[in-house]
N, C-alpha and C positions, 0 to 999 in steps of 0.2 A: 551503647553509644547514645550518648543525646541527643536530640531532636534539634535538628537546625531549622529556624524558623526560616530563613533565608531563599530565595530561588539560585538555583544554580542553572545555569545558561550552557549548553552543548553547543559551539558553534562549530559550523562548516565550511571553512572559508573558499574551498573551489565549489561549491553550490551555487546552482544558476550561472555558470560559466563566471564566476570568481566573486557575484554578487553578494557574498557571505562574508568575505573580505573586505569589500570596499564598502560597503553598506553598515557592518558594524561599529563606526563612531555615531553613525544616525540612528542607528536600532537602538543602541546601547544611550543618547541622550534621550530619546524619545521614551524611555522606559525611567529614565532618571526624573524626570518630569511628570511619568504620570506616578510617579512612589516606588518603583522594582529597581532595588538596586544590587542587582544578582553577584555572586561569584560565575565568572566562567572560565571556559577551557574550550582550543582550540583542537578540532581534530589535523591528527597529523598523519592519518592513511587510512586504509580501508581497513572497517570493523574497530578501529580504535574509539568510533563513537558506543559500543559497546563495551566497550571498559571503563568509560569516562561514565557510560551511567553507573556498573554495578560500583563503582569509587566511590560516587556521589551519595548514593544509597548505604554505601556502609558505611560512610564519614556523618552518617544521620539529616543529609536533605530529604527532603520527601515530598519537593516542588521544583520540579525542570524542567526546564525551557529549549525545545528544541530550535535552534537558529541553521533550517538546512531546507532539505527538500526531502522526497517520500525516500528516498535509500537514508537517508539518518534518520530519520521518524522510523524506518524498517530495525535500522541496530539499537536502538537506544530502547523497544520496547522489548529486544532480543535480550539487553543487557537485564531490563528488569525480572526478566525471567530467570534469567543466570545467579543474579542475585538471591541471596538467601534469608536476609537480616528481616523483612516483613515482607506481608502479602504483597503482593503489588497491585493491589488497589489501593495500599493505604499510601501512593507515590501520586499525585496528579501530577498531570504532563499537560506541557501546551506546546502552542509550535507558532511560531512565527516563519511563514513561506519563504525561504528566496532559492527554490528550486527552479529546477525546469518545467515540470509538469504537474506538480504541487495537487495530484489530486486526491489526496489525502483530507487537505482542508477543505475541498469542494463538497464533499458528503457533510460536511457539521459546519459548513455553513460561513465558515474563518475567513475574512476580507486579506485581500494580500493585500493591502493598502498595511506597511508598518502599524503604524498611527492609532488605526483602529482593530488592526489586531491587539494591540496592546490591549485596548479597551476593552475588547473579550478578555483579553485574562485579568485586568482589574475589575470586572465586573463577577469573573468565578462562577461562571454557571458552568458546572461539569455534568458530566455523563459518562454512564460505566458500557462501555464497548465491549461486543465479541471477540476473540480473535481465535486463530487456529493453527492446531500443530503439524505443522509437515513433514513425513520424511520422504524421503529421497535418494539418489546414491549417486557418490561420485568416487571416481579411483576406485569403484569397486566396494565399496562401503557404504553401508546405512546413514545416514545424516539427517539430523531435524534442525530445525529452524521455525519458529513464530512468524505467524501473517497478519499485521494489521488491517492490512485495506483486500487488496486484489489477488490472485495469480493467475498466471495464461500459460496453459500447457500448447504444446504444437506450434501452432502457426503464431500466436503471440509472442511466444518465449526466442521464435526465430527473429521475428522484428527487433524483438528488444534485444539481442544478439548484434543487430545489424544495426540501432540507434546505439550505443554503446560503443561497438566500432569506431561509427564515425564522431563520438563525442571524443575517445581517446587519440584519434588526427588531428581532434585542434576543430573540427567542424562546431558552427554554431547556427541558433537560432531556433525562431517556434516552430519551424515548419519542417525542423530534421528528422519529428517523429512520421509526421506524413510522408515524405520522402523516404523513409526506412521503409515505412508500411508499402508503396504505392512498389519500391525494388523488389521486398518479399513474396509480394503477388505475382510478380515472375519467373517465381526459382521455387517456389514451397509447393511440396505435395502431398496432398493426402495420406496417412497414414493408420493402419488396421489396429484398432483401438476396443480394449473392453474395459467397461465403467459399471461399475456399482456405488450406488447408493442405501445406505444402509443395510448394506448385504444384498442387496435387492438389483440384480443387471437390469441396465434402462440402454446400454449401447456395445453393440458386438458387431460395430461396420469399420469402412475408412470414416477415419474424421479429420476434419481441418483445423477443428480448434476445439480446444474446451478453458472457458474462463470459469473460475472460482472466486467468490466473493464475500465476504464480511462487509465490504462496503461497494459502492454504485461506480466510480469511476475510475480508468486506469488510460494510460496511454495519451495522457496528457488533456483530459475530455472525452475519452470514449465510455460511451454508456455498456457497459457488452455484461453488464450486473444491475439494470437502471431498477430492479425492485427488490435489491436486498434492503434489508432493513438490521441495523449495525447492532440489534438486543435482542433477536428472536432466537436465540440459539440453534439456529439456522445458516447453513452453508448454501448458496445460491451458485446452482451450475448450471449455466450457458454453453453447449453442447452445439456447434458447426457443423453438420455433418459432408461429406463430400459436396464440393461446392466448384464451379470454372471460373478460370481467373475473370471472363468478363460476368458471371455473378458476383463476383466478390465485388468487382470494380462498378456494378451498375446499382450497389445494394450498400456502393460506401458510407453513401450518405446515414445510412439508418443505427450504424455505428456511435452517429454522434444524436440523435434526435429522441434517445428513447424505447424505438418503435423495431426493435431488431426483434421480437419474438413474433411480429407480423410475417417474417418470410417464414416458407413453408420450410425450410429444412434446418431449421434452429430451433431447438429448445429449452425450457428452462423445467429444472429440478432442482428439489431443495429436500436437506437431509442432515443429519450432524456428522454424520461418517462417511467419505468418498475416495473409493477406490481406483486407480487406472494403472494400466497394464497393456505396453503398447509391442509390435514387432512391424519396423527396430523398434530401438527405444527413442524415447522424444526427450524433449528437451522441459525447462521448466523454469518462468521467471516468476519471483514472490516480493510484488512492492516496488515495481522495476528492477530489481534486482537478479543478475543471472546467477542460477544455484546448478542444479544437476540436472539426472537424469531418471529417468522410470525403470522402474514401478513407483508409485506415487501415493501414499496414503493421508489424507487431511482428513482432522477431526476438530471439532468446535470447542472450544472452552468460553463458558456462558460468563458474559459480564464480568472479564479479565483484569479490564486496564479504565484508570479513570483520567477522563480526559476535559481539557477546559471547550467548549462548545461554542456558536452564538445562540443568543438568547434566540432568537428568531428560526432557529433547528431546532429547538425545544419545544418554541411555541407551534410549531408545523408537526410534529409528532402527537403533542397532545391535542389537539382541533383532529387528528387522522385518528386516533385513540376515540375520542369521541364519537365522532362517524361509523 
């Protein structure tokens, strides 16, 4: 197949509560304007933005444009792995936000302002990102699935259970992920969890939470990975251990500010291979997205996917490189 110089555009049109919709005559002139004048295609359900990439890829584009939030940025890098016709680094990806909790572009730096997200991707400064493979099981079966950004075992994976819910009633707004969170602290318990890290056990207690990371933030601004680093070929695990609701509740704050490896009963571990094995089993979400159930195994794949950046992520990487 020939190379299509072309960007092909993945749009989302119920993204950010129908923002994907009503916003694409403005995304789509503001891209005409700055020179991108893509093919696109609308997704029509769930996981259909994973066929729309491996299409795209085998009809020879090899520059797409995601138009959604972190669950289409989650299929579309699903679909490049599905795909078979080249590596999928030779695919760059960008993403123009109109999610809910868009923290995907948060880590590299991507302005939700349209305008001048465009202008990172006419500008083309890319970056080759980690990501990792998951399996899982549901119905009784083994299942994998690719991680761009996050996952929250336990006590995250119930939230995103419970923000999910209420975005399929019709509920809206920025404050329904805290509202899930603030409900889940009064129903979620502890549960007897074992963790290895490259073969190596680091947890054989109750645990409240454990987040997995490639990149730094999930839950719409929660730092609960703030020192992953998205090229180390390194999985950053953030491990809760038993914790009371009014800890969770007086220690909320540090969720968002960074400073969550300050309390005493959290830690962080980094490894390429991570193990968990819960009784019951827990639950598990990858990118906001709810998948299965445990046992749990995530492994790294070093510098997978090439993605467009801002300049100014780059230039704060290489000044830390320095240092």
């Amino acid at each position: 197949m020939e190379e299509n110089p072309k960007w092909f555009a993945i749009v989302n049109p119920v993204a950010g509560s129908g923002k994907g919709l009503d916003d694409w005559p403005l995304i789509s002139k503001l891209m005409r304007d700055n020179g991108i004048v893509p093919e696109y295609a609308f997704t029509e359900r769930k996981y259909h933005a994973i066929e729309l990439a491996v299409e795209a890829v085998n009809k020879g584009y090899r520059k797409i444009i995601v138009v959604g939030g972190d669950g289409t940025i989650h299929e579309v890098v699903n679909g490049l792995f599905i795909q078979k016709t080249v590596p999928t680094t030779d695919v760059l990806l960008a993403v123009i936000a109109v999610g809910t909790g868009n923290d995907w572009i948060r880590m590299f730096g991507i302005p939700r302002k349209y305008s001048e997200a465009i202008k990172a991707i006419v500008a083309g400064h890319s970056f080759l990102q980690d990501v990792a493979l998951l399996s899982y099981h549901k119905a009784n079966y083994k299942q994998t699935r690719y991680m761009a950004n996050v996952a929250g075992v336990g006590f995250d994976a119930f939230v995103n259970r419970k923000y999910n819910h209420l975005k399929e009633e019709g509920k809206r707004g920025k404050w329904l992920y805290v509202w899930s969170t603030i409900k889940a602290v009064l129903s979620y318990r502890s549960t007897g969890v074992k963790i290895w890290v490259d073969g190596q056990p680091v947890a054989n207690e109750l645990v409240y939470s454990a987040t997995i990371g490639i990149g730094k933030y999930n839950g719409g601004g929660m730092l609960q990975t703030p020192e992953a680093v998205a090229d180390d070929g390194l999985l950053d695990l953030t491990i809760i251990r038993r914790i009371s609701r009014l800890g969770v509740i007086s220690r909320f704050r540090s969720l968002y500010n960074g400073k969550i490896y300050r309390i005493k009963r959290i830690s962080l571990n980094r490894g390429r291979k991570i193990r968990i094995e819960s009784s019951p089993e827990i639950a598990v979400e990858v990118d906001g997205e709810a998948l299965g159930y445990s046992p749990f195994e995530f492994e790294v794949i070093d510098r997978a996917i090439r993605v467009i950046v801002a300049e100014r992520f780059l230039k704060g990487i290489d000044d830390g490189r320095a240092d």
